[in-house]
KETOR-228131 format. One record per residue (C-alpha): residue in one letter; y, x, z; residue number from 0. Coordinates in nm, 4 decimals. Each point is the difference from the previous one (the first is absolute). Layout:
BEGIN
[pt A, [Y, X, Z], NUM]
...
END
This chain:
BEGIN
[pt X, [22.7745, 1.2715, -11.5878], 0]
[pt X, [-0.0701, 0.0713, 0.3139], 1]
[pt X, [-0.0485, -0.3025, 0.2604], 2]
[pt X, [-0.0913, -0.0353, 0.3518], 3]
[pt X, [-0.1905, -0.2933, 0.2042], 4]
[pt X, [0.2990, -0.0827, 0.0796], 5]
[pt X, [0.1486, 0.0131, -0.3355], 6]
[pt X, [-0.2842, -0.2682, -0.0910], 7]
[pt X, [0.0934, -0.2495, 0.2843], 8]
[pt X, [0.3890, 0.0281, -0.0812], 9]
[pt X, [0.0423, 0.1506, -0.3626], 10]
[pt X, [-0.2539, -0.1754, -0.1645], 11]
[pt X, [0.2661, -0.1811, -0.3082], 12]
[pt X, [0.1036, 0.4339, 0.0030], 13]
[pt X, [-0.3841, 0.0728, -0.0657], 14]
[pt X, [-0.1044, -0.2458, -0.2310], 15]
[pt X, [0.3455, 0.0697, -0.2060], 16]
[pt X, [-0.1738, 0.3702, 0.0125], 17]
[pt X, [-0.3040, -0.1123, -0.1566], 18]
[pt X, [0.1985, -0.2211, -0.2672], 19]
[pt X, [0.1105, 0.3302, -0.1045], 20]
[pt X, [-0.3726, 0.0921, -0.0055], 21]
[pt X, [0.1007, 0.2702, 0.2482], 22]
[pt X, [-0.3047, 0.1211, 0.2739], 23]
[pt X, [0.0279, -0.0998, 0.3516], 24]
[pt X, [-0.1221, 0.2620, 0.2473], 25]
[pt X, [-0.0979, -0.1788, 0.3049], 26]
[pt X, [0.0889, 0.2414, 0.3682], 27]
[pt X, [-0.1005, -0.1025, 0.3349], 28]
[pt X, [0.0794, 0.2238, 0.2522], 29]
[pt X, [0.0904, 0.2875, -0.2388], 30]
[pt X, [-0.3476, -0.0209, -0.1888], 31]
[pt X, [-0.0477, -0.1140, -0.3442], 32]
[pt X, [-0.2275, -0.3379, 0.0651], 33]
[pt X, [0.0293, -0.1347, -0.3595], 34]
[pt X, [0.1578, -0.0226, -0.3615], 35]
[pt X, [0.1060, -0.3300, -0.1060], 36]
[pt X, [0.0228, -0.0248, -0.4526], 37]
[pt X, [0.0904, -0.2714, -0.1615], 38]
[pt X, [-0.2390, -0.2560, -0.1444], 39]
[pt X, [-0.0797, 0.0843, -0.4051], 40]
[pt X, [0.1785, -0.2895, -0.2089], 41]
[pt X, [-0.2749, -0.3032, -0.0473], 42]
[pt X, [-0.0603, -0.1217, -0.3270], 43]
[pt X, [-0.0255, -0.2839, -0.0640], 44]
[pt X, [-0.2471, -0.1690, -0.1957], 45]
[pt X, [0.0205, -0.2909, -0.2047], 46]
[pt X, [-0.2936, -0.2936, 0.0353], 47]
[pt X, [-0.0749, 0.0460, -0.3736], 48]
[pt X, [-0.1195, 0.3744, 0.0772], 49]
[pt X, [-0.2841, -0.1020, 0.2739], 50]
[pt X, [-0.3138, -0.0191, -0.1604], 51]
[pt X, [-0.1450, -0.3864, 0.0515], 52]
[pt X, [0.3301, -0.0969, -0.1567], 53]
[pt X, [-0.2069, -0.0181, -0.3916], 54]
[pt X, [-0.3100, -0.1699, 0.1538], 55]
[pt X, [-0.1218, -0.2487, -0.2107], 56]
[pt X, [-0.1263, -0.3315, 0.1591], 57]
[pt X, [-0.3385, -0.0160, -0.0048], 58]
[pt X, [-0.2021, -0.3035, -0.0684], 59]
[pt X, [-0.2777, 0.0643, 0.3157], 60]
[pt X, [0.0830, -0.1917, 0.3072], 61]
[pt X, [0.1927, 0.1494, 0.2763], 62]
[pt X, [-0.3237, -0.0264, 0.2080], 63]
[pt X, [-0.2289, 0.2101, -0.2341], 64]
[pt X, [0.3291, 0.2718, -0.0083], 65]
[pt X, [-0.0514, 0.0201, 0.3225], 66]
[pt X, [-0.3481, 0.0533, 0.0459], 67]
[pt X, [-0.0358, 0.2539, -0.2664], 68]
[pt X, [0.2827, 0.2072, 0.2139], 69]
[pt X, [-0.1794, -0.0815, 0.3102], 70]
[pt X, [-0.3219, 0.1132, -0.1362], 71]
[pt X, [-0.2183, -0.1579, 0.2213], 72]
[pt X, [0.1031, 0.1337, 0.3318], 73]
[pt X, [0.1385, -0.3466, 0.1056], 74]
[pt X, [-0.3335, -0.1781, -0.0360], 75]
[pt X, [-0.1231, 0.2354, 0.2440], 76]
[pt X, [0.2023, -0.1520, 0.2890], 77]
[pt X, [-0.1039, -0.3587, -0.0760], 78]
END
């Protein structure tokens, strides 16, 4: 498709039916190709089982020594 500045302040339902249909939008201002609008790839979606600290298993250190042994050190620094 084809589409004008124009075309995007007026036509826009037109152009985004266009790239529904996973059709390319050439962008023209003044007669010159400025851009090519696609349509976005299909998300998937991920389910809260897949991320990975879903199976963590509680540990039995305090929250405190977690955090220090992420920290490494580097916040005692500032004290």
């Amino acid at each position: 498709m084809r589409a004008t500045i124009g075309d995007l302040r007026y036509r826009m339902h037109e152009i985004l039916k266009a790239l529904g249909r996973n059709e390319r939008v050439s962008i023209f201002y003044h007669g010159q190709l400025k851009g090519i609008l696609t349509a976005a790839p299909e998300s998937s979606a991920t389910q809260v089982t897949e991320h990975p600290f879903f199976n963590m298993k509680p540990s039995q250190t305090p929250v405190e020594e977690e955090m220090e042994a992420l920290r490494g050190g580097r916040c005692c620094a500032l004290i």
